[in-house]
N, C-alpha and C positions, 0 to 999 in steps of 0.2 A: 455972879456966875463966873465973872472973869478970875476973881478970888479961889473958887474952889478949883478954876483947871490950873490955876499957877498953884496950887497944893499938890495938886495931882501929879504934878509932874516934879516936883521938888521933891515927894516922895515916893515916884520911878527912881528918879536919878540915885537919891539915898538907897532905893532896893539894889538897883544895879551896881553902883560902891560897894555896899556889903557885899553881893557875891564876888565881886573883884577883888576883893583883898580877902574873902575868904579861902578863894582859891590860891589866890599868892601866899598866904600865911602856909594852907594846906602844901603845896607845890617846894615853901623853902621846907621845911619838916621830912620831904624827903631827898633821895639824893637825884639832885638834876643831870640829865644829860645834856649838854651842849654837841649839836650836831652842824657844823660847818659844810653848805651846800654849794659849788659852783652852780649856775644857768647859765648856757649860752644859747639865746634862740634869737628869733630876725624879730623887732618890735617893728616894722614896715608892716607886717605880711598879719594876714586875719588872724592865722593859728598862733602864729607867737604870741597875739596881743591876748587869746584864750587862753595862752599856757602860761602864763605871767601871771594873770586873774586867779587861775586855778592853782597854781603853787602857792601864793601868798593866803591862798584862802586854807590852803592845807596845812600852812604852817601856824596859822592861828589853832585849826582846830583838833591838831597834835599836841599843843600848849594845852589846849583846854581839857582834852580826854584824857592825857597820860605826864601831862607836867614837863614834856620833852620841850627844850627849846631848839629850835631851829635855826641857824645863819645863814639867810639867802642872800647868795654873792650872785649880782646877775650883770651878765653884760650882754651888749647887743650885736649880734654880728653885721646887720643890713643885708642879710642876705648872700652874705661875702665869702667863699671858702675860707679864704686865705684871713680875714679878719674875724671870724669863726676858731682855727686853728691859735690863733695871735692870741685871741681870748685864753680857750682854755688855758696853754703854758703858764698865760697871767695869773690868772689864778691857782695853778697849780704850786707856782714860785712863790707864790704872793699872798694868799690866803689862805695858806694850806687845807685847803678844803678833803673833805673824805672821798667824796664824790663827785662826778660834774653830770647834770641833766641836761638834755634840749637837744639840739638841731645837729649832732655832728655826726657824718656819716663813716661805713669802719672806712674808707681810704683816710678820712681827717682824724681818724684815730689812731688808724696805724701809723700815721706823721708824725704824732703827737708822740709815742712810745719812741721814736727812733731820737730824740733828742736825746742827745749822750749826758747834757748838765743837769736833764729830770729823769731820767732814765727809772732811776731809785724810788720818783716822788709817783709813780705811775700809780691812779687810783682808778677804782669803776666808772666807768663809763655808762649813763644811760640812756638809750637814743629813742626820740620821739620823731624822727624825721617823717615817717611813713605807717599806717597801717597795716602794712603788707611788707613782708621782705622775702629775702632768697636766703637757704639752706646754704651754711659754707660748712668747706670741710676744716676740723679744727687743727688749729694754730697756738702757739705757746702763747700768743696775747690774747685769746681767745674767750678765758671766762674773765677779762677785766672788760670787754664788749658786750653787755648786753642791750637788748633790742625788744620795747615793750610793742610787739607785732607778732601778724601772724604771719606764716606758711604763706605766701606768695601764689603758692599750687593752689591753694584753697580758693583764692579769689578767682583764678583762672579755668579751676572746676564748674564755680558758678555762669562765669560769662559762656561757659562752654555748652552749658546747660540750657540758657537761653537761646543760644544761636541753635543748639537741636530741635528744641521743643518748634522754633519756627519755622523749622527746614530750613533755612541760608547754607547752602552746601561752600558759599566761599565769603570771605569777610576782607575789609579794610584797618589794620592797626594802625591808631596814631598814639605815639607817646611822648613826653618831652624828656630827653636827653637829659643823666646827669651819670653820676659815676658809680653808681650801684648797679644801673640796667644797660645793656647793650644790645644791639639786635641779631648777633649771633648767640652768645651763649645766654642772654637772662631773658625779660620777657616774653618774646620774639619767640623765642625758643619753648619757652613752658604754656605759653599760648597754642602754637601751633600743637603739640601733645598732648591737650588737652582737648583741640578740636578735633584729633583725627578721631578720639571715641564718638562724637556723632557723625560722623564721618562729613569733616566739614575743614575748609583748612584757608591759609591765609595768602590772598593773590595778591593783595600789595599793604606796605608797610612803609611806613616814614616816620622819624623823628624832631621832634624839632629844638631848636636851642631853646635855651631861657630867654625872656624877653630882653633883660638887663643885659646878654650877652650880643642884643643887633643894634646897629645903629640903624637901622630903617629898618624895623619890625612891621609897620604897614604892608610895605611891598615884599617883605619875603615871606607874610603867607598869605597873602593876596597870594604870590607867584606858585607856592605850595597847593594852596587851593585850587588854583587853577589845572591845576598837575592832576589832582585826585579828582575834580568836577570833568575830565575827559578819561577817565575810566568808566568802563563799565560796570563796577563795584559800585553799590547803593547802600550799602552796609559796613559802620566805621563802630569800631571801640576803643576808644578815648583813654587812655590810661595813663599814669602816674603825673596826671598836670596839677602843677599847684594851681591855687583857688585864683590868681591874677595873672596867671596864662591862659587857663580856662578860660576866664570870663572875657579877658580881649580872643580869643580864639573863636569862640563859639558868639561873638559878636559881628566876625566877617566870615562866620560860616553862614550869617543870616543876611548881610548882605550880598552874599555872592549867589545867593537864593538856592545855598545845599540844605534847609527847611523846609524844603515843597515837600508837595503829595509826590512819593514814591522813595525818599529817603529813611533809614533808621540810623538811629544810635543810640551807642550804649554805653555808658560813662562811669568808671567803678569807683571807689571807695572813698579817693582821694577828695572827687568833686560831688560824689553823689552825699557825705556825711558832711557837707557844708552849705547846702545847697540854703536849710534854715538860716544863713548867716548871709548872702545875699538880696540887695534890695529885689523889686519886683522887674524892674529893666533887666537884669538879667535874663531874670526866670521866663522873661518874653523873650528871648533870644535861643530859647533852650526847651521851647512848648512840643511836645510829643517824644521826648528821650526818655529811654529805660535808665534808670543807675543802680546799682546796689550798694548798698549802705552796710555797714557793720552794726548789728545789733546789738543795745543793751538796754538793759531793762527801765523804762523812763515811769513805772508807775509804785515804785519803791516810795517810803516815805521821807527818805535818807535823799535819796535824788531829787523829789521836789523840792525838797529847803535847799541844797544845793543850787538847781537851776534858781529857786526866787531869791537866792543872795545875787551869786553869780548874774543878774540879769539888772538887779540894780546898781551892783559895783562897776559892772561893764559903762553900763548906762550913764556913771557918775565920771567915769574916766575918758571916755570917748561918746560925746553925748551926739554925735554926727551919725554914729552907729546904732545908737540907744533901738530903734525898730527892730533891727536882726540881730541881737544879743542874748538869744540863746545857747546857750553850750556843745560842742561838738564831741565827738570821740575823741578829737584832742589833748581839748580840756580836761576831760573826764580823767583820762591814762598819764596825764600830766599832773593831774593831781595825787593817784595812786602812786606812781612814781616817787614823790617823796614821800607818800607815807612806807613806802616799804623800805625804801633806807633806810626811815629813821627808825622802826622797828628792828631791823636788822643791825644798826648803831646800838641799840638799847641793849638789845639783848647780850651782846657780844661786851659791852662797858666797855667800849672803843681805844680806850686810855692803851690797851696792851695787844688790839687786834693788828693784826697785816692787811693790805688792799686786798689780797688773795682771799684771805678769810671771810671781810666784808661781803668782796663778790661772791665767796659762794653762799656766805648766809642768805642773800637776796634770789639768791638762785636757789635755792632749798626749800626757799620757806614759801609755805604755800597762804594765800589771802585773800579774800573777796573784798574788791573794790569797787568801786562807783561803775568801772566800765567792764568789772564782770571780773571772774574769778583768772588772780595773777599766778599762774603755775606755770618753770619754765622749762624749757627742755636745750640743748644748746645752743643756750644762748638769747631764745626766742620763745615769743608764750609759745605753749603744750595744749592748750586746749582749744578744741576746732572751734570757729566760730558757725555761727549763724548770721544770713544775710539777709537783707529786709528788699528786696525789692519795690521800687517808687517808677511811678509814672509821672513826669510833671505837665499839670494841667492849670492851667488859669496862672492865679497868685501863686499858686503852692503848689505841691503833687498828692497824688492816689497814693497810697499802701496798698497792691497789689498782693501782694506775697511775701513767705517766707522760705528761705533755702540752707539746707544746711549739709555736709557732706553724709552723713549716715542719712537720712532720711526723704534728703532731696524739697520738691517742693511741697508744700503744706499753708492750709489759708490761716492757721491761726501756730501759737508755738505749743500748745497743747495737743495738736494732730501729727502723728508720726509718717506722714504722708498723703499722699493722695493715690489712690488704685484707679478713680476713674480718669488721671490723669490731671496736666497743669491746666488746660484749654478750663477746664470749670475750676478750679483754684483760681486765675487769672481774670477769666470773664474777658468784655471787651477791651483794649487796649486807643489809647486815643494817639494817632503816630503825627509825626511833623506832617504839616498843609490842612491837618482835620481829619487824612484818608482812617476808614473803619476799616478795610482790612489790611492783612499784613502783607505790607510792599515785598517786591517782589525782590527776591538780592540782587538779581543781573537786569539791565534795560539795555535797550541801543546804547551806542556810542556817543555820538551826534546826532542829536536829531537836526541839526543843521546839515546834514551828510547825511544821506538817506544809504543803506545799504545796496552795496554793487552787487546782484544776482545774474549771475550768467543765466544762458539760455539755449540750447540747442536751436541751432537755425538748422542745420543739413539732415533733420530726424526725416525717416521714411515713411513714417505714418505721421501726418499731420491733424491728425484728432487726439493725439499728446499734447503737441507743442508745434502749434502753426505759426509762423512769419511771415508775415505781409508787409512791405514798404509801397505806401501811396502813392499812384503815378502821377509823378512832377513836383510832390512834396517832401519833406523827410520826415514826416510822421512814420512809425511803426507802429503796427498793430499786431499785439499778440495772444493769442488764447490757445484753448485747447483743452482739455481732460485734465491735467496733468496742473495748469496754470488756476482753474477752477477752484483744484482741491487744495492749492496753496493758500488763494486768496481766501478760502472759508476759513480754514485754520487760522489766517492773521487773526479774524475775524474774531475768534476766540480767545485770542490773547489777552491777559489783563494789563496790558500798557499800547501803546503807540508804536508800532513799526513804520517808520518810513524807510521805501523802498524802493530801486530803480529797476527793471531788468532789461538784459542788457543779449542781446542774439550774438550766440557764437557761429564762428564758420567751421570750426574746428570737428575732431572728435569727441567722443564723450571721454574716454580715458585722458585725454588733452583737458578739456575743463575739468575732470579731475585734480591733476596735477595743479591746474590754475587756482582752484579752490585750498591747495596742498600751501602753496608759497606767497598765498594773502593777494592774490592776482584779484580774485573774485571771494567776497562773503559768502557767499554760498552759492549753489547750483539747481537751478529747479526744472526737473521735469523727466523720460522718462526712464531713470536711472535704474539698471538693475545692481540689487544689494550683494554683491560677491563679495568672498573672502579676501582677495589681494588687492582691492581697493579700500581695504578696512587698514591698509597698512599706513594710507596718507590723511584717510577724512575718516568724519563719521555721518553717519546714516538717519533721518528719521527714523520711527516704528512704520513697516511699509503701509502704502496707502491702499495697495490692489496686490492682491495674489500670483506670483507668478512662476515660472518656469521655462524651461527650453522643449519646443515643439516641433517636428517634419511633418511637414503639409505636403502632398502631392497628389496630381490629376486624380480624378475618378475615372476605374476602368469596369464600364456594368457588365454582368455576367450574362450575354444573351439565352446561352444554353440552359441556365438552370431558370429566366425568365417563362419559357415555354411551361416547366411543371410547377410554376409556381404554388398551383392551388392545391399540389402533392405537399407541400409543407406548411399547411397548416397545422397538420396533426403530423403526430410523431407515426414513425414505421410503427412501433408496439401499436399505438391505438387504431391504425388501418387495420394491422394484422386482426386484432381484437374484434375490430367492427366486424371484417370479411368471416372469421370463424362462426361468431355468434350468429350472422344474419342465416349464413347459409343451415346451422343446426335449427335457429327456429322455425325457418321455410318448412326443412325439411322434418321436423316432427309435424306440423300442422300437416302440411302433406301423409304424412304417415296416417295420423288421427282420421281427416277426413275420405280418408279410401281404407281404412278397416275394414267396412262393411260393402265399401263398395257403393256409396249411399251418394255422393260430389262427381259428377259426372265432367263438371267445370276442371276439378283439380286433380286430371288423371293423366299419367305418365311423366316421364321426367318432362320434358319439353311445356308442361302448366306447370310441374313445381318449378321451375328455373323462371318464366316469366311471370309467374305469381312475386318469387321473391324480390324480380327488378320493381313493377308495381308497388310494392307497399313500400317498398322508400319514399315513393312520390305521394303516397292514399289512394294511388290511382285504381286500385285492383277494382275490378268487378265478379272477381270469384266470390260468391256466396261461403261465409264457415258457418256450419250447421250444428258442428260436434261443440258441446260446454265445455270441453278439455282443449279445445284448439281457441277457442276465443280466451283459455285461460291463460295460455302462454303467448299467444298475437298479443293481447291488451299491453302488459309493460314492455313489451320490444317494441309498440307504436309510440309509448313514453320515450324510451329511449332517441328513438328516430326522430322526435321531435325535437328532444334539447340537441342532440348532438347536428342536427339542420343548421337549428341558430345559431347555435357557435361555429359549426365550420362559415357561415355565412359573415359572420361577426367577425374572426380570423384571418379570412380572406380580407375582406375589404380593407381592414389594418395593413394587412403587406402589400396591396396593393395601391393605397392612399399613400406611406410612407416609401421614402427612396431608398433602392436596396444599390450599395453604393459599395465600390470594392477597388482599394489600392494596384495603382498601376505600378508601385514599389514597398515590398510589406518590410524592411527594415534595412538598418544601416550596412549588415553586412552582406545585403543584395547588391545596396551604392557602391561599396568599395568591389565588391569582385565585376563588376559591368565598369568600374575608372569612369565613374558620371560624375555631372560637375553640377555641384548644389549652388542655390543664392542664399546670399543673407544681405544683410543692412551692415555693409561696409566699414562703418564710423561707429559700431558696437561692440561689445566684449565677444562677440558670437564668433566672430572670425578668428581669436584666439581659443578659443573653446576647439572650436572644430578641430586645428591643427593640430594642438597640446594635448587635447585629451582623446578626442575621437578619432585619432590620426590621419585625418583627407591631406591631400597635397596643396601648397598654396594657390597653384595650377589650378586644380579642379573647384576652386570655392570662387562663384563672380559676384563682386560686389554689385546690390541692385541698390539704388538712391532711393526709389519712389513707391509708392502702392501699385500702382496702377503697370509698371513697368514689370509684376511679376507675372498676370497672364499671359503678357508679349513672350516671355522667355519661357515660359511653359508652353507657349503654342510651334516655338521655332526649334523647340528643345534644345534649348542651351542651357537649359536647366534639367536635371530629373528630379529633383526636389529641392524644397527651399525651409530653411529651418528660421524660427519664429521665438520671441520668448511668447507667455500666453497672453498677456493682454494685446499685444501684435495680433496672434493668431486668432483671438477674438472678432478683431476689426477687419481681419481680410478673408474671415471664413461669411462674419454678417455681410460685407461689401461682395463676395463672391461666391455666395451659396451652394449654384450649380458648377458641378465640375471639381469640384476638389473636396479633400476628404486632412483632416489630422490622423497622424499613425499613434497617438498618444505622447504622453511625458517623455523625455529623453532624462532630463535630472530637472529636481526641486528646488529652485535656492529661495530665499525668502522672499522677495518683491519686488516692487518697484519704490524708489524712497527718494526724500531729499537731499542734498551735499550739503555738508556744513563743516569746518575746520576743524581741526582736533582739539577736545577741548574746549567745544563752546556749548554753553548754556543755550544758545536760543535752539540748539538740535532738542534737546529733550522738552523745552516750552512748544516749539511747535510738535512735537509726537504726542504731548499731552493734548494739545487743540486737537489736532488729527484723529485723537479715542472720542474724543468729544464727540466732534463734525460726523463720525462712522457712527456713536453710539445715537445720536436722533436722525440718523439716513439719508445724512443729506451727502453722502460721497458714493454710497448707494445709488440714491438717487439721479446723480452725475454722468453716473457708470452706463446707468440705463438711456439718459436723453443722449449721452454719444453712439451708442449701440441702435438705437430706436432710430436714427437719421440714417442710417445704413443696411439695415433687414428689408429684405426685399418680402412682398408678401407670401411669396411662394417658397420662401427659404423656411428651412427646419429649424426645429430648437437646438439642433447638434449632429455638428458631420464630425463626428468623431466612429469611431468602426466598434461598433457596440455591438455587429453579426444579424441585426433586425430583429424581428421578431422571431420567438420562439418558437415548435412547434407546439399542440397541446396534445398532452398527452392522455393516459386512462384514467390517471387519478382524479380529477374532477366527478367520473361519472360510474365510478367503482360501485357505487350503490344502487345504481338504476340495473348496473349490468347483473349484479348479483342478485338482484330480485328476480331479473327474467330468467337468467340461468337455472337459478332452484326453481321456477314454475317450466321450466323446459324439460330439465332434469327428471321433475316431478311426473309430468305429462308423460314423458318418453318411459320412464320405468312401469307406468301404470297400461301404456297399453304394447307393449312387452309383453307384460304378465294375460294383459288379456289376451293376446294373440295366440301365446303359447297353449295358455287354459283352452283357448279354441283351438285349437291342433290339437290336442290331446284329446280334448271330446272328439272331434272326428275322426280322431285315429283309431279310437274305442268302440262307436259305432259302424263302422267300417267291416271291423273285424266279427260282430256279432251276428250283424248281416250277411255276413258269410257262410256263416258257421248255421244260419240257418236256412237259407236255400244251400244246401250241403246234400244231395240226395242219398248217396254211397253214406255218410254218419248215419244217416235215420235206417238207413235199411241193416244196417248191420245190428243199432240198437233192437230191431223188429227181431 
């Protein structure tokens, strides 16, 4: 057995010779290009040690497909600008290379051209520094710079697009500093333009050095950290850190415990397309981050052989790393890099070309490579990319999504988007601490610092905002309506408010102010929401409905008390009744003495007290005639409904209090020079001045509830103006006796203070719709009112005139029955009346004519 596999393998080896020298035999027969390559990248750092792996792998198998030999000149910088720069020239002077690949950014390029002794030798430059670059405007060294990267916009489209889709209306940028990006005109810059499309933008930004550039990097982001862990930002993206700033970064971002429940981040291209290249300590250091990655195609068959060389030459070279030796985007564009050279060498037969030429052949010429098709535009690939969005979970992370500028997001790269949105492309997301939903962008400050909320102490109605200090201790107690409906709303919060509050002596426009200059966090309780305190603060969504109200005495009307029971019914429907009763009376009268046959119902003095009678049923007149019981019958219908309702009517305006202003409007006050109350320490007393014009004279400030009867009884008041939830509590606390003359003006509400510009105003107006939408502020509203109605108080003394009178149209239909049978009645014995006059006028005259003695004798 041992014999046949040493055959076996003597005659591999022999297969493998033959195509060896088949292809060298093949290779000299035609004519070779010899291509001279500078590398300068950092052999310290992950990516270099990838982009080393993947050039030398490129140049074998440009030998092997097209017979091109390749010269790779590599040096190392360590990460060093200055021994970066050092490199190139060397090799420029030195090796006269065509090209130089790898790590050098355009300031170390543009150093590089300004050397007056190589001035001449100046060749392409190809930079793999970064996946991502910035748009320059072009320069005479311009196409000897190119840049295997995209559009910078692009990547900060995607990030932009994440922070919309979660609602974060403000973000934390962190990046590390180097000479490409700055935080006025590069990142900083194309981040924020990118967030204002979702309407979201960036509250604070820091960068940080390189590590190699601190001598105590422990404690300067230790000390950074600290800086950003006392903001109120919860929401950080991470960008352009190399792979060993990252990884000590995001290792005291986990000590300083910025990984709990309630943080996000988001980490782009730089660290999210290395993350395969990292052990698992890491990737525990970094468990609930979004990244986006730059996509390319990993299920090519060209790419597997690829990554399964690439993973065991890794593995043979750095066998420390041999676990995480998968290939990055690096790699990959590191590797295309030299093939497009050497293509563009080829083509060109180098021997007679200029640098100018070379570069633009590489820039013309269009190629699909391992990390996806190289087409440029100046200076920088042209074709947009697509981004893979990853969740890291456990060992590894999720493949969430795909993103790409024309199409946005999509769960698979065969789908041209999603219509029902990312939330089902996405699914659940798993964030730092474990938390299932999405954190919230803004939290407290401190929660060792509980928030400083003022409080009205000096309010007039203390069913808002009551203050109590305990006799002989310094406890304070505070509640109220107003404090109730804060506390539910915390209640609703999706985080932790700790909170202090704090009784002011002042005014409310004074805690304004204080809330205005960071005096006080906000203001609770019962603030109305005007326009020129919209100049300092902002407002919750109010929590109660309000407006400005004049309250004044009730003055009851004695004299129209007397006819009260006149206004049940309207004048038309008296008129009506009185017309109809007296025509019915008087046809049945008519009817019943035709013939002379009702001895009861003869002469006016029985038809007048017949018709008082049948209002009551009381009559004892007999009706004999079928024509008079036909017209009686529905005018006794009538009489009966219209009883109960006037009965029904009555007792309504009677039970209800008929209540009437001892001052019916403002320009009664001003021409009698009376002097109104308000609540002193509120917007009301600049209302009155400024816009209702009273004198400051005539306006007395009243402190207390109870203090506005006294001044209504001593009349140092004639009226006292209210907003409406005030008017509310001292109309239930003082039912009898005063009366509202209605609205004076509508402003929105009552609301809470909050500083201009802060997130927890619109957190808590969203608790606020909540707490309203299941009635529990409702409900509030009522148990402060309920402590205060007295039982004999009405649902509203507002001047609504009382009740109505009723008028005919209710009863249109009873009346018009009886009418046409009156009508009916009266026409028919009309006719018979007259028919009987005529007969007796006929007979009369015949009778004459025949005791006539003088006609008969003359006839004789």
């Amino acid at each position: 057995m041992l014999r046949g596999l040493s055959f076996f393998l003597v005659l591999l080896l022999f297969v493998s010779s033959a195509k060896a020298n088949g292809r060298e035999e093949k290779c000299q027969l035609t004519q070779q290009i010899t291509a001279r390559i500078g590398c300068v990248i950092d052999l310290s750092s992950r990516v270099g040690k990838e982009q080393k792996i993947a050039m030398e792998m490129a140049v074998q198998d440009l030998f092997k497909s097209t017979c091109a030999k390749v010269d790779l000149h590599l040096k190392d910088s360590l990460g060093n600008s200055a021994r970066a720069t050092a490199a190139a020239i060397n090799l420029l002077s030195s090796k006269q290379v065509v090209a130089i690949v790898g790590g050098l950014t355009v300031q170390e390029a543009a150093l590089i051209s300004e050397i007056d002794n190589i001035t001449e030798s100046i060749v392409p430059i190809i930079s793999l520094t970064s996946t991502a670059t910035m748009p320059r405007s072009a320069s005479p060294q311009r196409p000897i710079f190119i840049q295997i990267a995209n559009d910078i916009v692009f990547h900060m489209q995607c990030v932009a697009a994440l922070v919309g889709h979660f609602q974060w209306r403000k973000v934390t940028a962190v990046y590390e500093h180097n000479n490409e990006f700055s935080s006025t005109s590069g990142i900083i810059a194309l981040l924020s333009h990118s967030l204002s499309s979702v309407n979201s933008e960036i509250e604070h930004h820091r960068d940080f050095p390189s590590l190699s550039s601190l001598s105590n990097s422990d404690a300067f982001v230790e000390e950074e950290l600290k800086k950003l862990r006392s903001k109120n930002n919860r929401v950080f993206i991470v960008m352009q850190f190399s792979l060993q700033s990252a990884v000590f970064f995001f290792e005291k971002v986990k000590q300083m415990g910025m990984m709990d429940k309630g943080y996000a981040w988001i980490v782009t291209d730089e660290i999210a397309s290395l993350l395969d290249s990292v052990n698992i300590s890491v990737k525990y250091n970094m468990q609930g981050i979004i990244g986006i990655k730059t996509n390319f195609f990993e299920t090519t068959a060209s790419f597997r052989q690829f990554k399964t060389r690439f993973r065991r030459i890794y593995g043979l070279q750095y066998p420390d790393e041999e676990e995480t030796s998968s290939p990055s985007i690096f790699a990959l564009r590191a590797y295309d890099a030299i093939g497009a050279i050497t293509r563009a060498v080829t083509i060109l037969q180098h021997g007679n070309a200029t640098s100018e030429e070379l570069s633009q052949k590489i820039l013309s010429t269009a190629s699909l490579g391992l990390s996806g098709m190289l087409e440029f535009k100046n200076g920088m690939l042209s074709q947009p990319p697509t981004f893979q969005i990853i969740n890291v979970v456990g060992r590894s992370y999720r493949e969430m999504a795909f993103w790409s500028p024309r199409y946005g997001f999509s769960k698979s790269l065969m789908e041209k988007g999603m219509d029902n949105g990312f939330s089902e492309v996405l699914g659940s997301t798993y964030w730092p601490g474990g938390l299932q939903t999405t954190p919230n962008w803004w939290t407290p400050v401190n929660v060792d610092r509980p928030l400083k909320i003022g409080v009205p102490a000096r309010g007039a109605f203390k069913q808002f905002v009551d203050v109590r200090h305990g006799p002989g201790t310094n406890e304070t107690r505070i509640s109220g309506f107003s404090i109730d409906v804060f506390k539910a709303a915390v209640e609703y919060l999706p985080y932790q408010l700790p909170y202090e509050l704090v009784p002011f002596n002042g005014s409310y426009d004074e805690m304004v102010k204080l809330v205005y200059n960071k005096s006080f966090d906000a203001a609770v309780g019962d603030f109305e929401v005007i326009s020129d305190r919209y100049h300092y603060v902002e407002f919750t969504q109010p929590y109660i409905s309000s407006g400005l109200e004049m309250v004044v005495p009730v003055k009851p009307d004695k004299l129209k008390e007397k006819w009260m029971f006149m206004r049940a019914f309207t004048t038309e429907m008296w008129f009506m009744l009185f017309v109809t009763h007296l025509s019915v009376c008087f046809v049945v009268w008519l009817i019943e003495n035709e013939h002379g046959d009702n001895p009861e119902i003869k002469g006016i003095g029985a038809m007048l007290w017949f018709s008082v009678t049948v209002l009551f049923f009381a009559h004892r007149e007999q009706v004999h005639n079928n024509w008079a019981r036909l017209v009686l019958a529905p005018w006794l219908v009538v009489i009966l409904a219209v009883t109960a309702t006037f009965t029904a009517s009555l007792t309504s305006m009677m039970t209800l209090s008929q209540v009437h202003p001892s001052m019916l409007d403002i320009g009664t006050l001003h021409k009698m020079n009376a002097t109104v109350g308000c609540n002193g320490n509120s917007f009301i007393v600049r209302y009155l001045t400024d816009v209702l014009d009273f004198r400051p004279e005539n306006i007395k400030s009243i402190t207390s509830i109870g203090d506005y009867p006294n001044a209504f009884e001593k009349q140092d008041i004639a009226a006292a103006f209210f907003v409406v939830p005030h008017a509310k509590v001292f109309l239930a606390k003082y039912c009898k006796g005063y009366v509202t003359t209605g609205p004076v003006y509508k402003p929105s509400g009552f609301g809470f203070v909050f500083p201009k510009g802060s997130p927890l105003a619109i957190d808590i107006s969203e608790a606020m719709l909540e707490a309203t939408e299941n009635g529990q502020i409702e409900k509030l509203e009522k148990q402060m009112l309920a402590g205060l109605s007295s039982p004999n108080c009405n649902s509203s003394n507002n001047l609504n005139g009382g009740p109505v009178g009723i008028g005919p149209g209710p009863f249109s239909g009873l009346f018009q029955i009886s009418g046409l049978a009156c009508s009916l009645a009266y026409l028919v014995i009309v006719a018979r009346i007259v028919r009987k006059h005529l007969q007796d006028l006929s007979y009369t005259r015949l009778r004459a004519m025949l005791t006539d003695t003088k006609m008969w004798r003359h006839l004789a």
